[in-house]
C-alpha positions in Angstrom: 67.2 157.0 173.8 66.2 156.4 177.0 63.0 159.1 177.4 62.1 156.9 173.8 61.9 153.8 175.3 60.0 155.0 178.2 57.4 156.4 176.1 57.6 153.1 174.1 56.5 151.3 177.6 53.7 153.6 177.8 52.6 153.1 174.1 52.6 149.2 174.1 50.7 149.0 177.2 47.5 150.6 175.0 48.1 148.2 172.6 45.9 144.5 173.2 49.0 141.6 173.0 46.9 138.5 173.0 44.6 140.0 169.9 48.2 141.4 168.2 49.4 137.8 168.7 46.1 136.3 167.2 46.6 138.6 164.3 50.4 137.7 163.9 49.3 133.7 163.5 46.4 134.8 161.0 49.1 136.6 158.9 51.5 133.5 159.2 49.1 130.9 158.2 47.2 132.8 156.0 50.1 134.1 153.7 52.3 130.5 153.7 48.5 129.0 152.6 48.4 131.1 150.0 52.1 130.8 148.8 52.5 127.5 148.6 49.2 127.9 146.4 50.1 130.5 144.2 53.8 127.9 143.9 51.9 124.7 142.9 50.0 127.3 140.6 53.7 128.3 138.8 54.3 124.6 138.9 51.7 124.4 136.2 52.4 126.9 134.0 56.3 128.1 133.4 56.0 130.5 130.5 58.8 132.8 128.6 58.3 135.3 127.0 59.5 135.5 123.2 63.4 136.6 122.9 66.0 137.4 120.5 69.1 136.0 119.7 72.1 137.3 117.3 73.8 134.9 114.7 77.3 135.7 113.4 78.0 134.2 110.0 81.7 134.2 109.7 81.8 131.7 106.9 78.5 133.2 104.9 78.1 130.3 102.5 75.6 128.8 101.4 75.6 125.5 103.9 75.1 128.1 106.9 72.9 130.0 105.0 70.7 127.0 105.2 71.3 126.2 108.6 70.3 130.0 109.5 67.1 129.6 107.6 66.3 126.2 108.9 66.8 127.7 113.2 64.3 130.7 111.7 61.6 128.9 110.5 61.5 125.8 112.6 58.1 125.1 113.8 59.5 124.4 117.7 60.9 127.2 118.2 60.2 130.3 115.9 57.0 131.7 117.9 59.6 131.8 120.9 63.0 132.7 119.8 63.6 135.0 116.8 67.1 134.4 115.1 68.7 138.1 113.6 71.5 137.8 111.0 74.2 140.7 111.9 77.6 141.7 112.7 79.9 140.7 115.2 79.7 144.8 115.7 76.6 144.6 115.8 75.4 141.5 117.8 77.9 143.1 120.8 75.7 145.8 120.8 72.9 144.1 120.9 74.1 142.1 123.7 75.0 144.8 125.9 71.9 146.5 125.6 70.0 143.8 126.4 68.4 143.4 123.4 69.3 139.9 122.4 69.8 137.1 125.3 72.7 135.6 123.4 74.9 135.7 120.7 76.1 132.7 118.4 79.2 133.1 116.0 79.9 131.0 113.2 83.1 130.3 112.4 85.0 130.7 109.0 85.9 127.3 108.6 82.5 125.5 109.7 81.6 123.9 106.6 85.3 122.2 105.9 85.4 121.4 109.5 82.3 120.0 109.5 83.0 117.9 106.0 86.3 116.6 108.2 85.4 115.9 111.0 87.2 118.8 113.0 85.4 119.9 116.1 85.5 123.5 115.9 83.2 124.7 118.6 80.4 127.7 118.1 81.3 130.4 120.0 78.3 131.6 122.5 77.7 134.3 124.6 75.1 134.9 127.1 73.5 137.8 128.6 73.7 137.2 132.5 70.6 139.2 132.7 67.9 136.5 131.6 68.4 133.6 133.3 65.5 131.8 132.9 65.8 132.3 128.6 69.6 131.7 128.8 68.6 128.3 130.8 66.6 127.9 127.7 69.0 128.1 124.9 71.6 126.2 126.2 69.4 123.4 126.8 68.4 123.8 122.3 72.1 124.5 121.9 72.8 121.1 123.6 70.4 119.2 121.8 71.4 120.9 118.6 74.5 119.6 119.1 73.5 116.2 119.5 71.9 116.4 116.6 74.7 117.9 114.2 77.0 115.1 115.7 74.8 112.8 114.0 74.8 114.3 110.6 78.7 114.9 110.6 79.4 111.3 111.5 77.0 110.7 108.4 79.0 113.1 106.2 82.3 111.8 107.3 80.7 108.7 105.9 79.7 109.8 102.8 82.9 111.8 102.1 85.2 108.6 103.2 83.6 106.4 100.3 83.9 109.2 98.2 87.4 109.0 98.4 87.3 104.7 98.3 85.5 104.9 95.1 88.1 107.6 93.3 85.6 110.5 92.6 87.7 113.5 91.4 87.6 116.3 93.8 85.8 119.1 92.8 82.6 116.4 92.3 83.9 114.7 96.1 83.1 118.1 97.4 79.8 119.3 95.5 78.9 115.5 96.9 79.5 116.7 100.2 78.2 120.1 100.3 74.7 118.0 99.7 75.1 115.8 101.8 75.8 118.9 104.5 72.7 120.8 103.4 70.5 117.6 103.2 71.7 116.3 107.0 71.5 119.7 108.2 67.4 120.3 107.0 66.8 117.0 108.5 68.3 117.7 111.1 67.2 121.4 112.1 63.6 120.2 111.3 62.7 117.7 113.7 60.9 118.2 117.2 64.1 116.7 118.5 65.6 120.1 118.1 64.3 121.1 122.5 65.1 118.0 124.8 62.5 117.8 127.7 63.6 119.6 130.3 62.2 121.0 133.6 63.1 125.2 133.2 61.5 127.4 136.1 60.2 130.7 135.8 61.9 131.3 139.1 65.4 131.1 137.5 67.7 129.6 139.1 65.8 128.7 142.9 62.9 126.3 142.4 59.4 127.5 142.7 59.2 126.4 147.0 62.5 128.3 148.0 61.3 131.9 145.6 58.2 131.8 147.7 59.1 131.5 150.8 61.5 134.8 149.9 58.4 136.4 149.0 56.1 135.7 151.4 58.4 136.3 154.3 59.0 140.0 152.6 55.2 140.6 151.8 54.7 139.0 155.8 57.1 141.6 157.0 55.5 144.7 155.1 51.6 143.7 155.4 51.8 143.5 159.2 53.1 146.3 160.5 50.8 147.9 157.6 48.2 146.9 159.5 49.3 147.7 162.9 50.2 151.1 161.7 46.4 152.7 162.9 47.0 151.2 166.6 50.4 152.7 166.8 48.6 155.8 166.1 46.0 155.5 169.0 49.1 154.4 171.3 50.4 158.0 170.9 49.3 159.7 174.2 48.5 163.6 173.1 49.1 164.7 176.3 52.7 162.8 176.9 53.8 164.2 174.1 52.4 167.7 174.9 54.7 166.9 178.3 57.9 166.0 175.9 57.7 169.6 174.2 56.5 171.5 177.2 60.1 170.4 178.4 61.9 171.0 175.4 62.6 167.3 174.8 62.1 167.6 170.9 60.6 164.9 168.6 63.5 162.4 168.9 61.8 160.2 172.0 58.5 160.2 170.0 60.0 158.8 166.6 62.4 156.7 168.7 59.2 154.8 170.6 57.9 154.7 167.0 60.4 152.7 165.5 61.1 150.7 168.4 57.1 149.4 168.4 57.7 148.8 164.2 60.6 146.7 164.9 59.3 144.6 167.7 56.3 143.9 165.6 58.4 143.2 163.1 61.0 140.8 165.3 57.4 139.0 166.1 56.1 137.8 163.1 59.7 137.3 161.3 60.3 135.1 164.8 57.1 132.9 164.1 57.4 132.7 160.6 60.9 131.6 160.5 60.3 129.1 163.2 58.0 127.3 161.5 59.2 127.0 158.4 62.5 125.8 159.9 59.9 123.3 161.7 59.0 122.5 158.5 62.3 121.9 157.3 62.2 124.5 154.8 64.9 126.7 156.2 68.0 125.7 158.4 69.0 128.4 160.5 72.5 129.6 159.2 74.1 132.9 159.8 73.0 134.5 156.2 69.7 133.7 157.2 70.2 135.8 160.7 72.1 138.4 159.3 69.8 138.9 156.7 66.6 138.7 159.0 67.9 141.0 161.3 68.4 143.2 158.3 64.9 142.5 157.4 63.3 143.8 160.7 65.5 147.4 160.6 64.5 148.2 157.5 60.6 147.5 157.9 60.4 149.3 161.1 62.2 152.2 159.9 60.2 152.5 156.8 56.7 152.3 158.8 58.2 155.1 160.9 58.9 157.3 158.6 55.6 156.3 156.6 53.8 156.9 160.5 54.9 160.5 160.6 54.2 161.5 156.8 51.9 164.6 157.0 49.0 163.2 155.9 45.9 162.5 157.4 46.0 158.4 159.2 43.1 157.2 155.9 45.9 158.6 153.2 48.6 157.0 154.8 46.9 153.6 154.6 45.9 153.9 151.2 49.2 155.3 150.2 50.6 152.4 152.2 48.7 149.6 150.1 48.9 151.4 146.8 52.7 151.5 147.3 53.0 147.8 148.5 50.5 146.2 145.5 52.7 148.0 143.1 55.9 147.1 144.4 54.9 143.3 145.4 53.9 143.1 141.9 56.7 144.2 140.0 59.6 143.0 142.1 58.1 139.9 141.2 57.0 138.8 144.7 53.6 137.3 143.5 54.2 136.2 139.9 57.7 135.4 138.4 58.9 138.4 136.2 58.6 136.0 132.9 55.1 136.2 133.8 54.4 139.7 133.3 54.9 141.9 130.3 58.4 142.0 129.2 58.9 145.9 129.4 58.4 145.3 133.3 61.5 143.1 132.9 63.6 146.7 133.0 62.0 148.8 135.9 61.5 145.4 138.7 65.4 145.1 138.8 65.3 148.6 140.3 62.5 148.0 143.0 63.7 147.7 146.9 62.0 144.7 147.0 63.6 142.8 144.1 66.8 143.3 145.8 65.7 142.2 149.4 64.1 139.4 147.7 67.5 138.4 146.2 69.0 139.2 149.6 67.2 136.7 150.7 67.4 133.7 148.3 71.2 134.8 148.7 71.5 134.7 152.5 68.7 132.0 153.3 69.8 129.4 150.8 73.1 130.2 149.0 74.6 131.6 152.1 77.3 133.0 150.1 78.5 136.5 150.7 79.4 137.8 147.6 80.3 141.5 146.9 76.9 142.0 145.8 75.3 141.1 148.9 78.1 143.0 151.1 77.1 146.1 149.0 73.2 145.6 149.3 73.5 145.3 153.3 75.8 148.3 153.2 72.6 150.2 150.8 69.6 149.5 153.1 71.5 149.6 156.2 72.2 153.4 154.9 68.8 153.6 153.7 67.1 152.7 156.9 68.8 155.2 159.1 68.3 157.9 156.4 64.5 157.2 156.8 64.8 157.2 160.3 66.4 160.9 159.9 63.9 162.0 157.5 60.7 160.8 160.1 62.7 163.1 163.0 62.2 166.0 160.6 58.8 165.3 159.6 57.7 164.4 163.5 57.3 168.0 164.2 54.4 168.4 161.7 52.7 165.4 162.4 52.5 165.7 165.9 51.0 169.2 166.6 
């Protein structure tokens, strides 16, 4: 440790501070310009993409068979949500396998309860999965319910001055059955049906606090991208002839490596954070130290194992930016994941950078520890000291 932070002295003395500062400002101006940007852009246009969603027909008459039709072809929302008539078997399934975002089960009893006036709720469950589509249907189930309300107060009507006037009972209940269907088509077929409501595409953080997650995790990977050809140059030939002329080994030379990474990477983090806490943006809080601390190990040990890859200095750096495009794009650090094209929804959840993006959101803003953010420190606190091993066994061909 100590032989690798003496040859760190040596390297960052070959490195120009003042132009490395200039370049750490660029970066943090540059990249909060062009987040809050691409966030007033989002702003504009929250889209979803079309889902599914499972009816249970307990009951199976022909009153809910009317209702089912009317929530398929209504004009708001059947280019958006498509409504599939199955089992409760079945819509379980469907559920678990993602293949539905929620599942509404009609009871036996809905169209006597409904005629009574008993309040038998509709059973819903939701798939924790899509949050920005659940959002969604809640808000029509709501509004639906509004609506029903209505029409059952105007059935209770009709079937209370049934039974003032004396109408024998099996015409009292054809009566009503109408009166059911007729409330329930004009009531499934207004615009009414979707309230007005402001749904992000970022979920459940608004469009400001999602980007500042991503550009602090794009800030923290493009930098020390960048910086990766001067830490190169910084590596004397002939020191580290010296190191293996003595039988040191490779450790000091990946050591001063990672030490360089993570002080560029405490730099920028350092200056970005302050001035979004300047800004009022963030308030400094021990999630968001633990979790920026977390931040800077990981990026410097992944940009010294990616410096001591065996490829030639121009491969690294395109591998470098082909990697980073790829996963900036579907970890959903530039566009929302509702954005993109829906089988993209599946592979982003298991990008590093969808978690660290999470991570941050979590430990930034929520600042609640849950289980799941115990267990993601534990993963990439592993992960970074396993890529700090792997660059000590790669150092030996990259540096002869």
């Amino acid at each position: 440790m100590k032989k690798g932070f003496a040859l760190y002295k040596q390297r960052i003395k070959m490195i120009p501070l003042p132009a490395l500062f200039f370049v750490m400002i660029f970066l943090v101006a540059g990249g909060g310009f062009a987040a809050v940007s691409i966030a007033d852009w989002v702003k504009g246009n929250e889209i979803i993409s079309p889902f599914q969603v499972a009816i249970v027909d307990n009951e199976d008459s022909f009153e809910t068979g009317i209702i089912r039709k009317q929530l398929q072809e209504s004009e708001a929302t059947k280019e958006l949500i498509t409504y599939i008539h199955t089992s409760q078997e079945e819509a379980r399934y469907l559920l678990n396998s993602d293949q539905v975002v929620a599942t509404v089960l009609i009871p036996e009893t809905f169209t006597d309860d409904l005629r009574t006036g008993r309040n038998t709720p509709l059973e819903v469950e939701l798939q924790e999965s899509f949050s920005l589509e659940r959002a969604l249907f809640l808000e029509l189930i709501y509004a639906a319910t509004d609506l029903v309300n209505a029409a059952q107060t105007a059935v209770n009507t009709v079937h209370y001055y049934l039974g003032e006037w004396d109408v024998e009972a099996e015409e009292k209940s054809k009566i009503t059955n109408e009166a059911i269907i007729h409330f329930s088509l004009e009531a499934f077929n207004r615009s009414q049906l979707i309230t007005q409501s402001e749904i992000e595409a970022t979920g459940s953080y608004s469009v400001e606090k999602y980007y500042v997650s991503s550009f602090f995790i794009i800030l923290l990977y493009l930098f020390p991208a960048l910086l990766s050809p001067v830490t190169q140059l910084s590596l004397n030939k002939s020191v580290v002839e010296r190191f293996i002329s003595l039988n040191v080994g490779y450790l000091p030379i990946v050591i001063s490596s990672f030490i360089l990474f993570f002080m560029f990477c405490a730099g920028v983090s350092t200056i970005a954070l302050s001035g979004l806490i300047l800004m009022g943006v963030l308030e400094i809080s021990w999630g968001l130290i633990a979790v920026t601390c977390l931040f800077v190990l990981f990026f410097a040990s992944l940009f010294t194992f990616f410096s001591f890859l065996p490829v030639r200095p121009l491969q690294e750096q395109a591998m470098v930016c082909i990697i980073g495009i790829i996963l900036f794009i579907i970890g959903g650090l530039i566009l929302p994941i509702s954005f993109l094209p829906s089988w993209l929804s599946d592979i982003h959840r298991f990008t590093p950078f969808h978690w660290l993006h999470q991570l941050f959101l979590l430990g930034a803003f929520d600042q609640n520890f849950t289980k799941e953010l115990y267990v993601s420190f534990v993963l990439f606190f592993s992960l970074s000291f396993l890529l700090l091993a792997a660059a000590v066994g790669m150092a030996k061909k990259k540096v002869i």
